[in-house]
Backbone as a chain_set.jsonl record, in Angstrom:
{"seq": "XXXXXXXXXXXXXXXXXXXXXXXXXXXXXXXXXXXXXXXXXXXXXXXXXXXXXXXXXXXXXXXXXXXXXXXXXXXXXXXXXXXXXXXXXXXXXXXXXXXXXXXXXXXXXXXXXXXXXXXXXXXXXXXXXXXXXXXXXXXXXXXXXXXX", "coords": {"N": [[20.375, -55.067, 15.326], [17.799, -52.798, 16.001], [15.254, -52.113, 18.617], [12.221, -51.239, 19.295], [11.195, -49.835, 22.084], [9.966, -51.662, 25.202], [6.673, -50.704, 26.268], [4.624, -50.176, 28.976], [0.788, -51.954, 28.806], [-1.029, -50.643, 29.386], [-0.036, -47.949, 28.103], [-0.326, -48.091, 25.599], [-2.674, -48.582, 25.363], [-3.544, -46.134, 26.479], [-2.763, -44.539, 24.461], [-1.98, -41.699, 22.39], [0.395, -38.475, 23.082], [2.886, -37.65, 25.391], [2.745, -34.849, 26.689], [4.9, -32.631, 27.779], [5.328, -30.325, 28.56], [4.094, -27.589, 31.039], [0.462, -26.97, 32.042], [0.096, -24.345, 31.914], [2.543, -23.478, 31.039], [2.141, -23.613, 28.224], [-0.475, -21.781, 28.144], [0.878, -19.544, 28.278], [2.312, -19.455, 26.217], [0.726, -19.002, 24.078], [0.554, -16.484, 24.396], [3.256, -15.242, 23.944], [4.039, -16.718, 21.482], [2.548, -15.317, 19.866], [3.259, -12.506, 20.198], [6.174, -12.275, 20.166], [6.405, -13.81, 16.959], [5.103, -11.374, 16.077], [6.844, -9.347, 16.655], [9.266, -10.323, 15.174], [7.921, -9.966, 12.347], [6.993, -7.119, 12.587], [9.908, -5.749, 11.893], [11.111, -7.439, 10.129], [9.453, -6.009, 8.107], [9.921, -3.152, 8.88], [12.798, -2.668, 7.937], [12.211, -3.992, 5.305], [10.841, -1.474, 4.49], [12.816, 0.71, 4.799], [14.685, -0.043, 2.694], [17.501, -0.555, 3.143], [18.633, 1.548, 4.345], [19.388, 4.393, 6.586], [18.39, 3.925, 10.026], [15.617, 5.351, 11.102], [13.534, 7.233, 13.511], [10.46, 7.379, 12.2], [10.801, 5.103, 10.692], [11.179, 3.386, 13.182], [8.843, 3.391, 15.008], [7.084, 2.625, 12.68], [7.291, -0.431, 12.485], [7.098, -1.321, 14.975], [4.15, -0.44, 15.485], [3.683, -2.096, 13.197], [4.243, -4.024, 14.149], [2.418, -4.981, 16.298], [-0.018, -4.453, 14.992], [0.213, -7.08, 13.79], [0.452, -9.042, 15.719], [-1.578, -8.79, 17.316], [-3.703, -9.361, 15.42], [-3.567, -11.713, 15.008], [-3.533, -13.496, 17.667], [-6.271, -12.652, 17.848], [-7.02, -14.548, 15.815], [-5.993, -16.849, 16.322], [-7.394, -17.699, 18.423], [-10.396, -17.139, 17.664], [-10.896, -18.657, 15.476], [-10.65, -21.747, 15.773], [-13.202, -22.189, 16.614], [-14.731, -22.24, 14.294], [-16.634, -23.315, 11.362], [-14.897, -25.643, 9.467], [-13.98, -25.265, 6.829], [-14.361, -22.204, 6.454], [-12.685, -21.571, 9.17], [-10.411, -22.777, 7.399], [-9.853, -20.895, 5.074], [-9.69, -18.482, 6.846], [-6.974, -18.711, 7.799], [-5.769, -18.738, 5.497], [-6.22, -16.322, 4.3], [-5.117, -14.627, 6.095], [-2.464, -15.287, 6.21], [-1.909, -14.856, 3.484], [-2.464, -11.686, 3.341], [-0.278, -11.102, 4.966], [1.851, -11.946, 3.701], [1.451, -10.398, 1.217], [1.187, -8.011, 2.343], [4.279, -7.561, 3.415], [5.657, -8.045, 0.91], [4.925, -5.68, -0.487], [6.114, -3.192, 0.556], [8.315, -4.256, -0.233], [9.117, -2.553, -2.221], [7.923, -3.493, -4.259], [5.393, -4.106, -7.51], [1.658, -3.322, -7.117], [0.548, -5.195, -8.338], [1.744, -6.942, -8.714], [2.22, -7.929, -5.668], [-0.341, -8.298, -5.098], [-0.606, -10.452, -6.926], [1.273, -12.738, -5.636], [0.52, -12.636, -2.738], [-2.289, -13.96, -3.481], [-1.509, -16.121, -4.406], [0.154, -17.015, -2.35], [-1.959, -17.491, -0.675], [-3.899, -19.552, -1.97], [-2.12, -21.564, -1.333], [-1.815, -22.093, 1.447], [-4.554, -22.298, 2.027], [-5.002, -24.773, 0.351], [-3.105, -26.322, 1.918], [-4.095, -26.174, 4.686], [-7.156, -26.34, 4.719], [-7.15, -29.309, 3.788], [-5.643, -30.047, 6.377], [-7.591, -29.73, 7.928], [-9.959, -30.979, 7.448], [-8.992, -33.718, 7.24], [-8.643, -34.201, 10.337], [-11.271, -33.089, 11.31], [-14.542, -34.03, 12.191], [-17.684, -33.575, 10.254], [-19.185, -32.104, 11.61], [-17.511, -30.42, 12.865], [-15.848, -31.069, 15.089], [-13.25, -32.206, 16.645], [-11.845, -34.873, 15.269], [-10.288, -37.542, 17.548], [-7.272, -39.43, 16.756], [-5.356, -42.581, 16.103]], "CA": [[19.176, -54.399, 14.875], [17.513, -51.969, 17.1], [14.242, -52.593, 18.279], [11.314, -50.793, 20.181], [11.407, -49.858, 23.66], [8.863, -51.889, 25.328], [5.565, -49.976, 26.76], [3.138, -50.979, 29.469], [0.326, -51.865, 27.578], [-1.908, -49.353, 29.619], [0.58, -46.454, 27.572], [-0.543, -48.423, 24.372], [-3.902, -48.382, 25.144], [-4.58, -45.021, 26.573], [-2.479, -43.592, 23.019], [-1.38, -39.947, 22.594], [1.775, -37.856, 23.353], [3.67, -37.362, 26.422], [2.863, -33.634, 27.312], [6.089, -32.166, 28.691], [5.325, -28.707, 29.165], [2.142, -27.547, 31.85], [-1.213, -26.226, 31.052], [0.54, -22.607, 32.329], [2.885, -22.962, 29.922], [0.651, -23.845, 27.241], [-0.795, -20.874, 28.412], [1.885, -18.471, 28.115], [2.773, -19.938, 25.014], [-0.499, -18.458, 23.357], [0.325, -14.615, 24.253], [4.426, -14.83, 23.89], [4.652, -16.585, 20.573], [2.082, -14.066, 18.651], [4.399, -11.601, 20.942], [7.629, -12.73, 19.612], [6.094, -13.513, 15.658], [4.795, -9.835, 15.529], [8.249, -8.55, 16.247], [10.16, -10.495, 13.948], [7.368, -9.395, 11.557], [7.32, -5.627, 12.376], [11.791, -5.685, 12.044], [11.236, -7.436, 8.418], [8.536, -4.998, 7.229], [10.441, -1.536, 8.329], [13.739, -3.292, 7.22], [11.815, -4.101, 3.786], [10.604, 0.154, 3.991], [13.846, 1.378, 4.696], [15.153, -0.176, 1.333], [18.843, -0.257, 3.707], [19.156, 3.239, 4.546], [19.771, 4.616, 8.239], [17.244, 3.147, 10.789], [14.913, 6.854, 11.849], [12.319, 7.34, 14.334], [9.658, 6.837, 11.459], [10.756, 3.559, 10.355], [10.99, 2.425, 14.791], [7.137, 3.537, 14.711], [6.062, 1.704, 11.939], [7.953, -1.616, 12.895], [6.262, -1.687, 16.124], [2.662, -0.658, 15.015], [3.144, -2.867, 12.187], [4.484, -5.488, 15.094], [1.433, -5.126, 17.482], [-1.271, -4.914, 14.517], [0.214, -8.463, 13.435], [0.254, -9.862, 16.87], [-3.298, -8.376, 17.89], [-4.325, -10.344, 14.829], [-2.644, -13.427, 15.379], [-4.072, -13.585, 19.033], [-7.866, -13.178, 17.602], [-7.284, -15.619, 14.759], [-5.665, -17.942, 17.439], [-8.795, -17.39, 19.652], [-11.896, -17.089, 17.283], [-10.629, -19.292, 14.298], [-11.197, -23.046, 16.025], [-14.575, -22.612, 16.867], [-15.447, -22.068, 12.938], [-16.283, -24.64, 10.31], [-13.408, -26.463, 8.818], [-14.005, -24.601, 5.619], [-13.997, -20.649, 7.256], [-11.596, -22.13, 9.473], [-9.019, -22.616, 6.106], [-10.096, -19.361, 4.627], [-9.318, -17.687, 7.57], [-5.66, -19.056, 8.241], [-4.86, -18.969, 3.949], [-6.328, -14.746, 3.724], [-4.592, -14.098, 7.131], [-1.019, -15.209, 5.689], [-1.557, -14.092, 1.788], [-2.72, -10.474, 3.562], [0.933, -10.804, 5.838], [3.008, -11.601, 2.836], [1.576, -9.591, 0.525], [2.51, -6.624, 2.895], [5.964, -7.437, 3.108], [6.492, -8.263, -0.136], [4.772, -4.446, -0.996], [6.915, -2.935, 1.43], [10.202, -3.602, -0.302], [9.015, -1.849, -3.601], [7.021, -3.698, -6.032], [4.081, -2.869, -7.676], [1.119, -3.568, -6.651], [-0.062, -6.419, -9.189], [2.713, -8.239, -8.118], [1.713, -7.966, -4.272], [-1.337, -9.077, -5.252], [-0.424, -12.091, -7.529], [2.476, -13.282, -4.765], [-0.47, -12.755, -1.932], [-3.445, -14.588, -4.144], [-0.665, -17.277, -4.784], [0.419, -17.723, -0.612], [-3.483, -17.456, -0.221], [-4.452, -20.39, -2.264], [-1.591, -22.269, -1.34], [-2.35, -22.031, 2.601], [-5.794, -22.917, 2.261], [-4.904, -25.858, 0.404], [-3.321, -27.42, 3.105], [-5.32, -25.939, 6.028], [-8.345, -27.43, 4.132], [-6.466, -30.706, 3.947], [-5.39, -30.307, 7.472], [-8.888, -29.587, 9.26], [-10.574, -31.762, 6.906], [-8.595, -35.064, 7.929], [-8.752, -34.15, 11.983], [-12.247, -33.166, 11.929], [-15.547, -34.294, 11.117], [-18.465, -32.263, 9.779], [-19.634, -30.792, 12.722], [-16.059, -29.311, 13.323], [-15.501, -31.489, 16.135], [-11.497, -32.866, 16.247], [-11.231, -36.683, 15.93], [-9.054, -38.402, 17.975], [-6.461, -40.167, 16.106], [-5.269, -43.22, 16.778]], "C": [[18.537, -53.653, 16.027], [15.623, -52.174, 16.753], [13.71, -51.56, 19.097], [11.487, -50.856, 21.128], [10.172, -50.361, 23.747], [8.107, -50.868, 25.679], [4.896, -50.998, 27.991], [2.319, -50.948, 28.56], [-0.947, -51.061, 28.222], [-1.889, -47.97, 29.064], [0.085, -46.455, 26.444], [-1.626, -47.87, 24.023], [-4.373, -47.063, 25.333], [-3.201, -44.0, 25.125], [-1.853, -42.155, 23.616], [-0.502, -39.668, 22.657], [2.158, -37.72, 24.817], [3.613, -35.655, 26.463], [3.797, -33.131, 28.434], [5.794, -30.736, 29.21], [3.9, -28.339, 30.173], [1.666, -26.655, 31.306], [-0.823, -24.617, 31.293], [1.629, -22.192, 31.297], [2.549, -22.67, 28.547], [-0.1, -22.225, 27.058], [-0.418, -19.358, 28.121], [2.255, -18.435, 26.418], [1.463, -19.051, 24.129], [-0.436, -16.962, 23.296], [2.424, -14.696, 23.527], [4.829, -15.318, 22.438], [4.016, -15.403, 19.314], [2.768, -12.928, 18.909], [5.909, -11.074, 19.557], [7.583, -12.555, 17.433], [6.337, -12.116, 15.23], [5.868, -9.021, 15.469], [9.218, -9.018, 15.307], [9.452, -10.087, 12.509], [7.753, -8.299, 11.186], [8.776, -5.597, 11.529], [11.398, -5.683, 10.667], [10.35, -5.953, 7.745], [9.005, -3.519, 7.651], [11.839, -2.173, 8.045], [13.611, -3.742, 5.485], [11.575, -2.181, 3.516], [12.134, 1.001, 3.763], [15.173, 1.379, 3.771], [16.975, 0.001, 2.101], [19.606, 1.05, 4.025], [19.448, 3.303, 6.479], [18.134, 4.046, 9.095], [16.69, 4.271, 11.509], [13.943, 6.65, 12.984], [11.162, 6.451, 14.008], [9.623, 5.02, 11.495], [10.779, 2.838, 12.065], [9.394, 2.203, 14.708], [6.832, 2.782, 13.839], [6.488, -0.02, 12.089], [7.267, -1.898, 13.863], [4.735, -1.715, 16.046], [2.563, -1.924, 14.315], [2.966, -4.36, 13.363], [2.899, -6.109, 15.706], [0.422, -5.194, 16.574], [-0.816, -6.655, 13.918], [-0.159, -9.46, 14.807], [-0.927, -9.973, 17.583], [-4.003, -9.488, 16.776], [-4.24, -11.59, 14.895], [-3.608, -14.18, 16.397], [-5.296, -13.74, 18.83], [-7.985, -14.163, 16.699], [-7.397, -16.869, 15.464], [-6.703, -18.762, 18.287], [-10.348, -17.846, 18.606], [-11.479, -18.529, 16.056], [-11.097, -20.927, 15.001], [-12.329, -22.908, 16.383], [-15.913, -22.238, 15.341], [-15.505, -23.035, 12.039], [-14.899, -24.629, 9.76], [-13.009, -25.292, 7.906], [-13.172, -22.933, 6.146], [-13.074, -20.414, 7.961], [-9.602, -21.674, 8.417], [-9.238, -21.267, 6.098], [-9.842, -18.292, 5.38], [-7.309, -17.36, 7.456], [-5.155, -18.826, 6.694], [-5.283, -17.104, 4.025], [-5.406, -13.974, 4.988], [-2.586, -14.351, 6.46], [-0.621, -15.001, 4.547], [-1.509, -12.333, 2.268], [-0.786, -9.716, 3.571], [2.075, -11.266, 4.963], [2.903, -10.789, 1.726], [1.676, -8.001, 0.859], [3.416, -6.568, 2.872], [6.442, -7.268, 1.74], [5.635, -6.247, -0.765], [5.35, -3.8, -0.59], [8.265, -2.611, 0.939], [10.012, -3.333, -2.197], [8.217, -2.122, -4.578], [5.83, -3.402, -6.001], [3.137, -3.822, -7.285], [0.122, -4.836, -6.971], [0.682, -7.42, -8.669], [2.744, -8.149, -6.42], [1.38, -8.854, -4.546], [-1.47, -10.645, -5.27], [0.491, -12.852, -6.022], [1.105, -13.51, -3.492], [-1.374, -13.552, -2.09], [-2.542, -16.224, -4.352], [-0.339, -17.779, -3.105], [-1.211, -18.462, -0.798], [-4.116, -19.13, -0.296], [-3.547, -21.556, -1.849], [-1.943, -23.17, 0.392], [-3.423, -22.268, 2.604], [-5.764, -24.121, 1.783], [-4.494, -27.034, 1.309], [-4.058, -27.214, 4.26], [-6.284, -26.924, 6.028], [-8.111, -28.85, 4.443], [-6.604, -31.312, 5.452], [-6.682, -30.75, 8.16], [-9.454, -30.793, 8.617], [-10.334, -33.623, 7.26], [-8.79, -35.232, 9.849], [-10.339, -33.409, 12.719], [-13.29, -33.653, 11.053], [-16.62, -33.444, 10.444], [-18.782, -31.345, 10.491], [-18.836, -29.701, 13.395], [-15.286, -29.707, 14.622], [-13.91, -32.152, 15.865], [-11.994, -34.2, 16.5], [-10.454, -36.957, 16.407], [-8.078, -39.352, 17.353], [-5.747, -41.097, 16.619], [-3.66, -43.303, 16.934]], "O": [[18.888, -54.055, 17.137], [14.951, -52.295, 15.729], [14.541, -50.873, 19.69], [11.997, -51.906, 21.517], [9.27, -50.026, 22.979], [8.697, -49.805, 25.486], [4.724, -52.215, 27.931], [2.526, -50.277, 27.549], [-1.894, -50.867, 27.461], [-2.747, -47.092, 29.16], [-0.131, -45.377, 25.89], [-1.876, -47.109, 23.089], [-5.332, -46.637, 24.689], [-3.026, -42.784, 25.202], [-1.459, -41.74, 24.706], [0.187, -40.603, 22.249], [1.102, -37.698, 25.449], [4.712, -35.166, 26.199], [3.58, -33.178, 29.645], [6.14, -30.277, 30.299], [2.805, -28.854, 29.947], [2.031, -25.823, 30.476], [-1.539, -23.749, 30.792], [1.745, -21.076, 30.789], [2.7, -21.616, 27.931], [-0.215, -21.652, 25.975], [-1.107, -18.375, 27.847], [2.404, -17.462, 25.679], [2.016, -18.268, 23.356], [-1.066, -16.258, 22.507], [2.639, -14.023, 22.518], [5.753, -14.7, 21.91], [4.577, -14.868, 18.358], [2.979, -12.203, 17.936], [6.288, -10.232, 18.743], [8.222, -11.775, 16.727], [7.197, -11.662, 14.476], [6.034, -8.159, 14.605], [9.939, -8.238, 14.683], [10.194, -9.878, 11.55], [8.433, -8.023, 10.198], [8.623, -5.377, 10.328], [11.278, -4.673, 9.974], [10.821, -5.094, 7.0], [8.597, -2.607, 6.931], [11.696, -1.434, 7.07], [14.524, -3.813, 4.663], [12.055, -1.633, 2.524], [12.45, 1.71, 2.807], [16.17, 2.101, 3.795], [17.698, 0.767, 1.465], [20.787, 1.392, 3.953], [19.635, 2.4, 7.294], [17.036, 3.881, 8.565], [17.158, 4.382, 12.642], [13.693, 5.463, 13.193], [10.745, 5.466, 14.619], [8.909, 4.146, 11.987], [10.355, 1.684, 12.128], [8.822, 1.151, 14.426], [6.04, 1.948, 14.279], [5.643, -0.783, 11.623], [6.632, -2.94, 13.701], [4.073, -2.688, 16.409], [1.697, -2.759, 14.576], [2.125, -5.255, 13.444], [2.413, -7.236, 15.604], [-0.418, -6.001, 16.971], [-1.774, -7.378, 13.645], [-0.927, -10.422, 14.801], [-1.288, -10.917, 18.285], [-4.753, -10.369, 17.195], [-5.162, -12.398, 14.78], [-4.289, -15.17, 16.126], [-5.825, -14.718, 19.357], [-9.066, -14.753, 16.687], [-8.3, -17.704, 15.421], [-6.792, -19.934, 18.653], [-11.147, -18.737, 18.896], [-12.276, -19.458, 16.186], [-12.187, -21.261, 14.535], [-12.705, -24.061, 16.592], [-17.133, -22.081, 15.289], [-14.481, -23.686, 11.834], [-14.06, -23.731, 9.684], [-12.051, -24.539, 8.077], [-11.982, -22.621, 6.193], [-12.434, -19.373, 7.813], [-8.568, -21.016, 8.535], [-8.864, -20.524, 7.005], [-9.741, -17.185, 4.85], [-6.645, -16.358, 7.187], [-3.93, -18.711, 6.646], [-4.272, -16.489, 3.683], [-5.035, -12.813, 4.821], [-1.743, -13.456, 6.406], [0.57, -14.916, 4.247], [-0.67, -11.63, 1.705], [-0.21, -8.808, 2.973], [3.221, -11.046, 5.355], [3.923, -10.392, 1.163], [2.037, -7.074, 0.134], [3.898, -5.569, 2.337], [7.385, -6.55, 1.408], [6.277, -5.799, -1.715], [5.582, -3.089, -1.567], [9.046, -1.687, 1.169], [10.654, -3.841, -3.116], [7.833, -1.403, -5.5], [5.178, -2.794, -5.151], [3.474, -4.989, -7.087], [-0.741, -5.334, -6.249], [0.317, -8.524, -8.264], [3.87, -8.507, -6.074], [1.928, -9.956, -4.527], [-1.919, -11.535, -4.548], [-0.213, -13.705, -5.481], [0.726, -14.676, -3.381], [-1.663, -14.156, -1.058], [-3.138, -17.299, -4.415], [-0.637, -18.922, -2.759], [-1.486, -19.646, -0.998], [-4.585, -19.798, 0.625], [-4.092, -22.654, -1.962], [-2.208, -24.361, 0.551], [-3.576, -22.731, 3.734], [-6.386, -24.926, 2.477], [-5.025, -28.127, 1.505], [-4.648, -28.158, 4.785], [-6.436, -27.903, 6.759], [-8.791, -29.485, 5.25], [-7.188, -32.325, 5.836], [-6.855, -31.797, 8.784], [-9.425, -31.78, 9.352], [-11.191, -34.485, 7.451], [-9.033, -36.288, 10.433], [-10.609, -33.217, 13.905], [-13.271, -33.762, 9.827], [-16.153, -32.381, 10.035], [-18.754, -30.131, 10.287], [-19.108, -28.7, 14.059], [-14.399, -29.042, 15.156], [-13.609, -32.544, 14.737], [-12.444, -34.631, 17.562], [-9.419, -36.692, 15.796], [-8.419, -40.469, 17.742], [-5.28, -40.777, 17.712], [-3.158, -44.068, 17.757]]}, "num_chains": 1, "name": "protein.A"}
């Protein structure tokens, strides 16, 4: 039978995770993955315009705009979004990823009801757990509990 590795019981007591990576990467980590996101974004969304045709100028340009306005957003959501109630908080993180699929999904042709619905449908789905999320890890004042 396989059992537990022991612990000191100073590891027990002071709880938490083992932080492998440093506060610089941490750091980095905050500009390179909205970086990285926004381009696999942009790619899909002129890859959804170009309906599989030849890859033009046009469609490079709008892949990259589209890249850098996702990643510019990302970066302020990233930034301004934890210091907002729980609630505004959700609502932020569920209209920020119904917005970013109901572009793509308009992108590769359909109409615009069905954006919508597909967008209004992420929307509510993403705030349900957000809500969930913040709601269990903080308390009213918006402060994070510590978990044990």
């Amino acid at each position: 039978m396989a059992h537990a590795a022991p612990r000191p019981r100073r590891a027990i007591e002071r709880g938490g995770t083992t932080d492998l990576l440093s506060e610089r990467a941490h750091r980095a980590a905050l500009v390179v993955l909205p970086v990285l996101l926004g381009l696999v974004y942009g790619y899909w969304a002129a890859a959804n315009r170009r309906y599989g045709g030849p890859i033009t100028g046009w469609n490079l340009l709008f892949g990259f705009l589209t890249a850098l306005v996702f990643a510019v957003v990302l970066m302020t959501l990233m930034a301004l979004a934890p210091k907002l109630r729980r609630e505004v908080h959700a609502v932020a993180w569920a209209a920020f990823c119904g917005i970013a699929v109901g572009f793509l999904f308009s992108q590769s042709g359909g109409s615009v009801l069905r954006s919508t619905a597909l967008a209004l449908a992420v929307t509510a789905g993403v705030f349900g757990i957000m809500f969930y999320r913040f709601y269990t890890r903080e308390d009213a004042q918006g402060h994070r509990v510590d978990r044990p």
